[in-house]
N, C-alpha and C positions, 0 to 999 in steps of 0.2 A: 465316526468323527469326520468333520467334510475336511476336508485339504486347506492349507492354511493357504490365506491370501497372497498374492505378491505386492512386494512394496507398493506405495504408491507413484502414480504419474505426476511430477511437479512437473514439469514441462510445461512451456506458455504455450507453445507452439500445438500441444495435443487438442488444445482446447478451441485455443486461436488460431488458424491458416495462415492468417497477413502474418504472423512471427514468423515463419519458414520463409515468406518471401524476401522479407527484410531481412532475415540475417543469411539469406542466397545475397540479395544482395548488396553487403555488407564485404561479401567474401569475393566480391565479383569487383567491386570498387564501383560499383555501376550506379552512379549519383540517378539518372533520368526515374532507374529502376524504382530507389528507392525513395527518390521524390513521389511519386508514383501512389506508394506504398502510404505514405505519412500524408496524402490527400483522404484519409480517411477523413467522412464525415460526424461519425460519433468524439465527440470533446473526449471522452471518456477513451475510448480505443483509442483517440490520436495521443494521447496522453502514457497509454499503457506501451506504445509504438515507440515511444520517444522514451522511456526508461528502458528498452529494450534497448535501441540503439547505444544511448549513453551507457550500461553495462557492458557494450563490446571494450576489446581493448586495442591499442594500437592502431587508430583511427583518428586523431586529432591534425595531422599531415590533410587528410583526406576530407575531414569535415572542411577543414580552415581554407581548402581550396574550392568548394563549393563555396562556402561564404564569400570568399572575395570573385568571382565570379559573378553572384548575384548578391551583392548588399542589401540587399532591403526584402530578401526571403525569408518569412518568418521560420521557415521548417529548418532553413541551416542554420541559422542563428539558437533557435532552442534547441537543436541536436548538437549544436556545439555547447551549449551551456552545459548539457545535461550531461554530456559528457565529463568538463571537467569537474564539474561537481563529485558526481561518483571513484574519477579518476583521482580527487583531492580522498577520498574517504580512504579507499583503498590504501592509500599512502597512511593517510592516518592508523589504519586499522578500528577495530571493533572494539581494544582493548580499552580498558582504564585509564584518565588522564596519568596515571602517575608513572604508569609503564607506557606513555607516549615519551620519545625524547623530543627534542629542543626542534633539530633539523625534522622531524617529518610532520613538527606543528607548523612550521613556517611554509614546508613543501604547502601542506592541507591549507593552509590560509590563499596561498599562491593564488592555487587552483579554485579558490573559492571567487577568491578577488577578479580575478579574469574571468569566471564565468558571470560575474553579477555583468562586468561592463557589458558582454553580450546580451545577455538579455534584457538589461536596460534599455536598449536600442529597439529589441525587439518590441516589448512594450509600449514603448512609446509610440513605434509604429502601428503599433498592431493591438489595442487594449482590449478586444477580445480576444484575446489568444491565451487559452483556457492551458493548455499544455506549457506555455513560456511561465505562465503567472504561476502555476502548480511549481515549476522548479526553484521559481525567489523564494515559494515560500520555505522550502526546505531549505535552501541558501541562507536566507534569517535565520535559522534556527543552527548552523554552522560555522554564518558569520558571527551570532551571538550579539543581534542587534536588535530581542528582545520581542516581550509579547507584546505592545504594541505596532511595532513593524511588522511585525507577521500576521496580525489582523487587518493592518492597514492591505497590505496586500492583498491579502484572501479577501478582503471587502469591495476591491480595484475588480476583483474576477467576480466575482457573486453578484456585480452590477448586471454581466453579460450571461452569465454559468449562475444560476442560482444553489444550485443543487450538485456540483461537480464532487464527487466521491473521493477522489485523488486528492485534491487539493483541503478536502474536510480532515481525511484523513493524516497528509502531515501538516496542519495546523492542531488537530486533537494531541500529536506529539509536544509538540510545543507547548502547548497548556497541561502535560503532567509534571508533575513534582522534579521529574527528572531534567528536566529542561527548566527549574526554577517557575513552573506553574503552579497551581493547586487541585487536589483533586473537584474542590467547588468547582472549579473555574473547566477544569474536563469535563465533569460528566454535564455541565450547564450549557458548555457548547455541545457536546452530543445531542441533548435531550434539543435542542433548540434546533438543530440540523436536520434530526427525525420528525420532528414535528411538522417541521414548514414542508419535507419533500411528499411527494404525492403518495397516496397509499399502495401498495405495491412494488415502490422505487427501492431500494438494496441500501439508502443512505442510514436505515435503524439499525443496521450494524453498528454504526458507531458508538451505540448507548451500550451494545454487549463488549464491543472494545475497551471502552474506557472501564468498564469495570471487571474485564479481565487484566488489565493495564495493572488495576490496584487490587484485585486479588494475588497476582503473580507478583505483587512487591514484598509480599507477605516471608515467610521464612519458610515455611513448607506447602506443598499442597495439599494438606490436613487442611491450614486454616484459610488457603485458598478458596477451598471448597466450602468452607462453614462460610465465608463472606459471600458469597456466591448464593448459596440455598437461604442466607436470611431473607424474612417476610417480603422487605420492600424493594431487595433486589432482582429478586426471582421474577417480583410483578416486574419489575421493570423490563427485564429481559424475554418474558412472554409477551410484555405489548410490543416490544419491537420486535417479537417474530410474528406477530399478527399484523402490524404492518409493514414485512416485506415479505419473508419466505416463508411464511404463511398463510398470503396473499393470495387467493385467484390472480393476481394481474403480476405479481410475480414474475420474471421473464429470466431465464440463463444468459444475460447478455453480459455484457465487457465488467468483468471482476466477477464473477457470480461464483467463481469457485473460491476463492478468498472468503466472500459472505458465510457462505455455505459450511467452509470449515472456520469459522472465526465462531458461528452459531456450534458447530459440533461440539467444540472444543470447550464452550461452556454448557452444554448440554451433559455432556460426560463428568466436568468438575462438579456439576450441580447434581449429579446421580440420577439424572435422569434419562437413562439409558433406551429408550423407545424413540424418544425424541433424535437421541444423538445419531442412531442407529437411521433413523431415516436420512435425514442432512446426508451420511457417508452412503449408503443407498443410492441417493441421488447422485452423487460424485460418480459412480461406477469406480472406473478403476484410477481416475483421474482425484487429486484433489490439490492441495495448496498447504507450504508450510506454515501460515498463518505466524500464528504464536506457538506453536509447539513446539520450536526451539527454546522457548524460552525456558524451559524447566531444565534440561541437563545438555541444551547445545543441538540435541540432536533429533532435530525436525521429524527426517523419518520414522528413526524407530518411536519418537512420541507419535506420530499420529497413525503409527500401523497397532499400538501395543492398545492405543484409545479406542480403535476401529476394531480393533477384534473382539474386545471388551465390551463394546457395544453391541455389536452382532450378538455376541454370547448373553447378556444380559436383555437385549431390548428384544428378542425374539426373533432374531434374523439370521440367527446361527446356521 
C-alpha cells in the first residue's frame, strides 16, 4: 500500500514567488519595496497581488500613509480599497444574516463605504485599472447595489481587460441565486465569458463554477453529483476542459491552481475519476481550496479525501 499523501500546499506563495516578496514586505513596512512588487505586469497577477495585500491585517495606518503621500497612485489607492473591503467582511464574518448583529452590519457597511470612495478616485483616474475595477465589483455585491451596478462595472473593465478571470469570477457571484441572481443569468454569463476568451485561456472555468455553484446548492452530494453527470452538463463541462486545461496552449500562469482544482473537484463529483486524478497530478503537491470547503467547511480534508480517491480509483494510486 504506498504511503498516504500529505496534506495539501494552499499557500499562494508556493506557487507564486512575488507573494513572499510582498508579504516580506508588508512585514518590513517598506512601501518602495512593495510598490515595486504590485508593478506587476499581468492584470491578472497584479490583481491576485492586491487581495493578497488587502487580506493582511493591521495595515490601514500604513496604506493610508502611502496614499497621502502620493494621491493619485493607482496601486495605494486599490491596496487601500481592498483592504478595507476584506477588513469590512471579517467584521462581518462568513455567518448568516441573522446571526450578524446590528453593530458589525454597520462596522461592514463602514468599511465598504470608505473603500468605494477610494476607488472611486482611483477609477476615475485610472479606467484601465483592471485590479481597482475587480474590487468595485465585489464592493457591489456587499454594498448590495445590485446586478445591474455590478455589470455596469465589470463592463467599465471589459472595455480595457476583456477577458480578466478575477473580476469574471466575482461577477459569476453576483448573478447566483444567492446574491438574488438566477441560475439562467450564471451559467449565461459563464458560457458567454468562455466563449469569447481565446482557446487555451483558464476563463471556461467558469462554466464548471457555475455549475458546481448549483450543484453544491443541492442538499446532499448524492444529488450533487447526479446534477453534475446529467447529459448536458457533463458536455458542458468537457468542452470547457477542451478549451482550457485540455488545451495545448494551456499555460500554469496566474490562478492555474484554482482552475485546476475547481475542474478536479467536479471531475471527482461527476465519478470520473482518471480525469480528476490527473488535474490533482498536475498540482503535485500544491493545490487550491477552490470550493471544497463548501461541503462540510473544511477545504483540506475535502480535497485530500477527493485526491486520494482519485489516485485510488483513476489509476494513479
Amino acid at each position: 500500500m504506498p504511503a498516504p499523501l500529505p496534506p495539501p500546499n494552499f499557500d499562494a506563495a508556493a506557487a507564486y514567488p512575488q507573494v513572499s516578496a510582498v508579504r516580506a514586505a508588508l512585514a518590513a513596512r517598506d512601501w518602495p519595496a512593495l510598490r515595486a512588487q504590485l508593478a506587476e505586469p499581468d492584470p491578472h497577477g497584479r490583481t491576485v497581488l492586491v487581495g493578497e495585500v488587502g487580506d493582511a491585517t493591521d495595515i490601514e495606518e500604513f496604506l493610508r500613509g502611502a496614499l497621502a503621500a502620493q494621491p493619485e497612485d493607482p496601486v495605494a489607492g486599490t491596496l487601500l480599497g481592498a483592504y478595507l473591503i476584506r477588513a469590512g467582511w471579517r467584521i462581518r464574518s462568513a455567518r448568516r444574516a441573522q446571526y450578524v448583529s446590528r453593530e458589525q452590519f454597520a462596522q461592514f457597511f463602514d468599511h465598504l463605504r470608505r473603500a468605494e470612495q477610494v476607488l472611486i478616485e482611483v477609477t476615475a483616474r485610472h479606467p484601465d485599472d483592471a485590479a481597482a475595477w475587480t474590487q468595485r465589483i465585489t464592493n457591489a455585491r456587499g454594498l448590495q447595489l445590485g446586478q445591474a451596478e455590478a455589470r455596469r462595472r465589470y463592463d467599465q473593465l471589459a472595455k480595457h481587460h476583456p477577458h480578466h478571470l478575477p473580476a469574471q469570477t466575482s461577477l459569476l457571484q453576483q448573478f447566483c441565486p444567492k446574491w438574488s441572481g438566477t441560475w439562467e443569468r450564471a451559467h449565461g454569463f459563464a458560457q458567454e465569458c468562455a466563449a469569447a476568451a481565446p482557446a487555451g485561456a483558464p476563463n471556461a472555468v467558469l462554466v464548471v463554477e457555475a455549475h458546481l455553484e448549483q450543484a453544491l446548492d443541492q442538499d446532499t452530494l448524492g444529488k450533487a453529483g447526479t446534477h453534475l453527470r446529467s447529459p448536458q452538463v457533463s458536455r458542458e463541462i468537457h468542452e470547457a476542459a477542451q478549451r482550457s486545461i485540455w488545451h495545448p496552449d494551456f499555460r500554469n500562469g496566474w490562478g492555474w491552481l484554482w482552475v485546476r482544482s475547481t475542474f478536479a473537484m467536479a471531475f471527482c463529483l461527476m465519478e470520473e475519476w482518471p480525469a480528476a486524478a490527473q488535474q490533482f497530478q498536475a498540482m503535485g503537491p500544491l493545490g487550491h481550496e477552490a470550493m471544497f470547503g463548501y461541503i462540510d467547511g473544511d477545504e483540506t480534508k475535502q480535497f485530500q479525501r477527493f485526491r486520494d480517491k482519485a489516485y485510488a480509483k483513476g489509476g494513479l494510486a
